[in-house]
C-alpha positions in Angstrom: 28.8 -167.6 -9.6 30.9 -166.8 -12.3 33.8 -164.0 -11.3 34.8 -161.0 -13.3 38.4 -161.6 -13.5 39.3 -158.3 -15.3 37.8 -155.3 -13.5 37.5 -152.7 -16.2 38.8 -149.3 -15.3 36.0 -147.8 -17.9 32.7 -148.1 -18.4 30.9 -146.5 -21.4 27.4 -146.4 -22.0 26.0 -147.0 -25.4 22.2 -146.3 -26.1 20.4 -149.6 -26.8 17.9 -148.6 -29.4 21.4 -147.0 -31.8 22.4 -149.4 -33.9 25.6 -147.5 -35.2 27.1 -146.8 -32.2 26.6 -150.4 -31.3 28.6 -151.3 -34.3 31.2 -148.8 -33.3 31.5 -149.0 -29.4 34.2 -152.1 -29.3 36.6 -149.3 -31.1 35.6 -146.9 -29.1 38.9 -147.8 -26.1 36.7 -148.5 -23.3 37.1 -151.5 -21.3 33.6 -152.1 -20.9 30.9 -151.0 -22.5 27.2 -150.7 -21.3 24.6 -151.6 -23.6 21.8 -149.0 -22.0 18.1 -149.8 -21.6 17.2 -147.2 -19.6 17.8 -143.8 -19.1 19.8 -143.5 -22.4 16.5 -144.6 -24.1 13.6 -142.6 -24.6 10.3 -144.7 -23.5 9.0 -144.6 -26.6 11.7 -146.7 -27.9 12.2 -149.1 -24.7 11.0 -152.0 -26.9 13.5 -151.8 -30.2 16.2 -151.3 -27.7 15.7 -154.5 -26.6 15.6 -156.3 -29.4 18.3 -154.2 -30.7 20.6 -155.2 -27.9 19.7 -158.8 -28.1 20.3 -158.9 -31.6 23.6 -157.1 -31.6 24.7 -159.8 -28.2 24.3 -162.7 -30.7 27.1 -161.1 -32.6 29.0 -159.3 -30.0 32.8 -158.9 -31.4 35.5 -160.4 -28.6 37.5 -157.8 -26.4 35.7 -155.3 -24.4 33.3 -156.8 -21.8 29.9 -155.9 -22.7 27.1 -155.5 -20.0 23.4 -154.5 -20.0 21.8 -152.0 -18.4 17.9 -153.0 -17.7 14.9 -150.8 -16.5 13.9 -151.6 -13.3 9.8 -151.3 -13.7 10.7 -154.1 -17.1 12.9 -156.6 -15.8 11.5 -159.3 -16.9 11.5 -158.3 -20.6 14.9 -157.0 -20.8 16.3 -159.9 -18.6 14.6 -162.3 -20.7 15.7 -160.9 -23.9 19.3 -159.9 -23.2 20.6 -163.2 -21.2 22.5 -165.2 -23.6 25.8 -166.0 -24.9 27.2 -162.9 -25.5 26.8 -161.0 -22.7 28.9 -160.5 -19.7 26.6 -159.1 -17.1 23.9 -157.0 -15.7 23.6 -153.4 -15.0 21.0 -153.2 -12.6 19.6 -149.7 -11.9 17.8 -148.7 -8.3 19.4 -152.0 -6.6 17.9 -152.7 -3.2 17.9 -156.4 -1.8 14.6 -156.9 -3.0 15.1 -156.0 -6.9 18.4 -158.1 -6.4 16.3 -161.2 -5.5 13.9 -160.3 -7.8 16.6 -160.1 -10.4 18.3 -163.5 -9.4 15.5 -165.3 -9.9 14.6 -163.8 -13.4 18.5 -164.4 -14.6 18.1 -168.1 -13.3 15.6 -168.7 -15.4 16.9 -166.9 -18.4 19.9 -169.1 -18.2 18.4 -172.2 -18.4 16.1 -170.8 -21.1 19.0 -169.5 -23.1 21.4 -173.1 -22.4 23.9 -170.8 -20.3 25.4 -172.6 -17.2 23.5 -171.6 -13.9 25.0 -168.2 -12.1 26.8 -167.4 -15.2 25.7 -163.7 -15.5 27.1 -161.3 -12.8 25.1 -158.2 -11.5 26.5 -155.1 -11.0 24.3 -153.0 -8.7 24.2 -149.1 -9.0 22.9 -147.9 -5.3 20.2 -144.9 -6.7 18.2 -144.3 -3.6 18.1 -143.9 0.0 16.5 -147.4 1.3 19.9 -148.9 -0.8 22.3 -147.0 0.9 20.9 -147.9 3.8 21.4 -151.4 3.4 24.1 -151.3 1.3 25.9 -154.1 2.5 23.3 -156.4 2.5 23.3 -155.1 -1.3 27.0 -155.7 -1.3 26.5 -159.3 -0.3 23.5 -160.0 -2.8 23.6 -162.8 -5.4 25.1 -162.4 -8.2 27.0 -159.1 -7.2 30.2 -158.4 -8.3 30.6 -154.4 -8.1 28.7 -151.7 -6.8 28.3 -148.1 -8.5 26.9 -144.8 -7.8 24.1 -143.5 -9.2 24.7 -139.9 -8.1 21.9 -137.7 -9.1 19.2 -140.3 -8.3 20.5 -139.8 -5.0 20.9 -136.4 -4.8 17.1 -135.7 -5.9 15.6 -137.9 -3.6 17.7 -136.6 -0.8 17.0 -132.9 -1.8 21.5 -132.4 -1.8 22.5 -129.6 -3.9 26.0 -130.6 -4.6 29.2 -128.3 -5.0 30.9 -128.8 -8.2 33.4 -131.2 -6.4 30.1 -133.2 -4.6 31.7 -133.1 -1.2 27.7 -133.2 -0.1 27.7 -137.2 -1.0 31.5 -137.5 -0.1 29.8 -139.9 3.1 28.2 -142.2 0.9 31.0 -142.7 -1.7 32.9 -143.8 1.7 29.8 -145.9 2.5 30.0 -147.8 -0.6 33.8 -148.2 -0.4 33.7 -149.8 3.0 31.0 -152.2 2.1 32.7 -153.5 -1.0 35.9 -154.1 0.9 34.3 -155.8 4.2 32.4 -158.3 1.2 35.3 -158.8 -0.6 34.1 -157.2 -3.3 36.0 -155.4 -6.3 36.7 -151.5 -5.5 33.2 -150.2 -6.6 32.8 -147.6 -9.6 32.5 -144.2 -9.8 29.9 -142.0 -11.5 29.5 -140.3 -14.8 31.4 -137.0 -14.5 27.9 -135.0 -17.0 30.3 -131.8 -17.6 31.7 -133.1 -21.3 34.6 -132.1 -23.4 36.2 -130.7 -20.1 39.5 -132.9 -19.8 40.3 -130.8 -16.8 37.7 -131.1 -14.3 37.0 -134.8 -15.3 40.9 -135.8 -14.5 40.0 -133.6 -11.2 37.0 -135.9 -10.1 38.6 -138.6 -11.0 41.6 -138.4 -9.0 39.0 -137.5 -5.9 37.4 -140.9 -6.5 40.8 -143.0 -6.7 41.8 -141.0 -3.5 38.4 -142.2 -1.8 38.8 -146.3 -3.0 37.1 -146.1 -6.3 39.1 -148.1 -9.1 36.7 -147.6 -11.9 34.4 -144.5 -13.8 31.5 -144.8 -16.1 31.4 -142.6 -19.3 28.9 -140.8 -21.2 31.5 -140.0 -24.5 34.2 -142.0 -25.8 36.1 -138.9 -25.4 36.2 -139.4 -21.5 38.0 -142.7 -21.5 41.4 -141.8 -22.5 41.5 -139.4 -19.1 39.8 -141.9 -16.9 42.3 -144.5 -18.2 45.2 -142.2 -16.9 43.9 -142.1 -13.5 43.1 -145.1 -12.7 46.2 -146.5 -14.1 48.9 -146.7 -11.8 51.6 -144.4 -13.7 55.5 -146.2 -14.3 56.6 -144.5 -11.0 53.9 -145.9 -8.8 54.6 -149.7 -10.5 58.8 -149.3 -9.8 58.0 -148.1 -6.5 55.1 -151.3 -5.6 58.2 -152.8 -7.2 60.7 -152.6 -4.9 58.5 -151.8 -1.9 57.7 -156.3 -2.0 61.0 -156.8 -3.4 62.7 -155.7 -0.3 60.0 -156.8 2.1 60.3 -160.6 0.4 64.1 -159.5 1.0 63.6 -159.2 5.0 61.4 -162.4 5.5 64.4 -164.6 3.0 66.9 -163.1 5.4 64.5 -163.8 9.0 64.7 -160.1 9.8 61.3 -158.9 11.4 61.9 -155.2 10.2 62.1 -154.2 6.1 62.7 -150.5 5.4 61.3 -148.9 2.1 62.7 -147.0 -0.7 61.9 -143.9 1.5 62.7 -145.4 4.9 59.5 -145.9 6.4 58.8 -149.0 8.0 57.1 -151.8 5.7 54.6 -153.9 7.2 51.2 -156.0 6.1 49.2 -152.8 5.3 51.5 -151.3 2.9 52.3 -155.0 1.3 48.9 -155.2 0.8 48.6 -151.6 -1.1 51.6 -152.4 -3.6 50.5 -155.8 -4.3 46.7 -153.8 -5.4 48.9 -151.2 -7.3 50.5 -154.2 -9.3 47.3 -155.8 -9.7 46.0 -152.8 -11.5 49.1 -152.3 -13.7 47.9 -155.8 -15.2 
């Protein structure tokens, strides 16, 4: 299984069957951009997305990672067409442990089809319904799967929630979803679209509700989202000095064979809070 080793903070979709803002979306400033087969398509136009999208991965320009969104009722069409060199992963919609092995079977054969090394393509799985939530950690743990997002009104829908503006109603699944990515050692899962646009204000808002609650990462609907959803969930100089000294002075403590090491603001240092500069730093990378 190949490993992201950059986990984007920013995830933007682009409409598959758009051929300009194809062309466009590495200048756009996101760190990954999602080439989107499904709901950013109208049906009508499911097939010249596809070969859109696998036209434009044959020539994908270096620097942002770019990942495809597939439908789920014509996986094997879009896998088939959109796995090859190019690509960096898999956006798959409605992700339950059956679509997943579904999925890893159609990818495997794709690669070898396409010359790519076996496991090469990651999955990221966006958990849309109730039967995923349910068994989101056997989601978690499903090949291929490198993240988990959010598909928040999917959810919502089927579950009959009527949200408040801040969505406190599905504030128990976002935890949910946080917990099972860290007890599989996955990366801190993503966040979803924030559909209110050109509203700087309430986006930074969300945003900071979904760092607070473990997510590292947002997707975006406009390239005018990014440059807020860069800012919070980038540690800011502060936070990095602070991470700073925090391991320099615990490293300090261990040099010297002290069991105690105080922080900057005199609370006790141990393991825990290590552990939660170290992830600040890694971040700030």
């Amino acid at each position: 299984m190949t490993v992201v080793a950059r986990q984007p903070r920013s995830y933007l979709y682009v409409p598959g069957d758009r051929e300009d803002r194809l062309a466009k979306a590495a200048q756009r400033g996101a760190d990954a951009l999602i080439l989107d087969l499904e709901d950013g398509v109208a049906v009508t136009q499911k097939d010249a997305a596809r070969e859109c999208v696998a036209r434009f991965l044959s020539q994908a320009p270096p620097g942002p990672q770019w990942w495809v969104r597939v439908n789920g009722d014509r996986l094997a069409e879009d896998i088939a067409a959109v796995v090859r060199p190019g690509i960096t992963g898999l956006v798959v919609p409605g992700a339950d442990p059956d679509r997943l092995q579904q999925v890893d079977g159609l990818v495997s054969q794709a690669e070898a089809a396409a010359g790519m090394p076996a496991g090469s393509v990651p999955v990221i799985a966006l958990l849309e319904t109730a039967r995923a939530v349910l068994q989101v950690a056997q989601v978690a743990s499903g090949p291929r799967v490198v993240r988990l997002g959010l598909g928040e009104a999917d959810l919502a829908g089927e579950l009959g929630i009527q949200p408040d503006a801040e969505r406190r109603e599905l504030w128990p699944i976002r935890s949910t979803v946080v917990l099972a990515s860290a007890a599989t050692g996955l990366a801190a899962p993503i966040g979803p679209v924030e559909t209110t646009l050109r509203d700087p204000e309430r986006l930074a808002a969300t945003s900071r509700i979904l760092l607070r609650q473990g997510f590292r990462a947002r997707t975006a609907i406009h390239p005018e989202q990014l440059s807020v959803i860069h800012a919070v969930f980038t540690p800011t100089t502060e936070e990095v000095a602070r991470a700073r000294e925090v391991i320099e002075r615990w490293e300090a403590a261990e040099r010297a064979g002290s069991g105690v090491a105080v922080g900057p603001g005199g609370q006790m240092l141990d393991a825990a809070v290590i552990r939660s500069a170290r992830e600040v730093l890694s971040r700030a990378e």
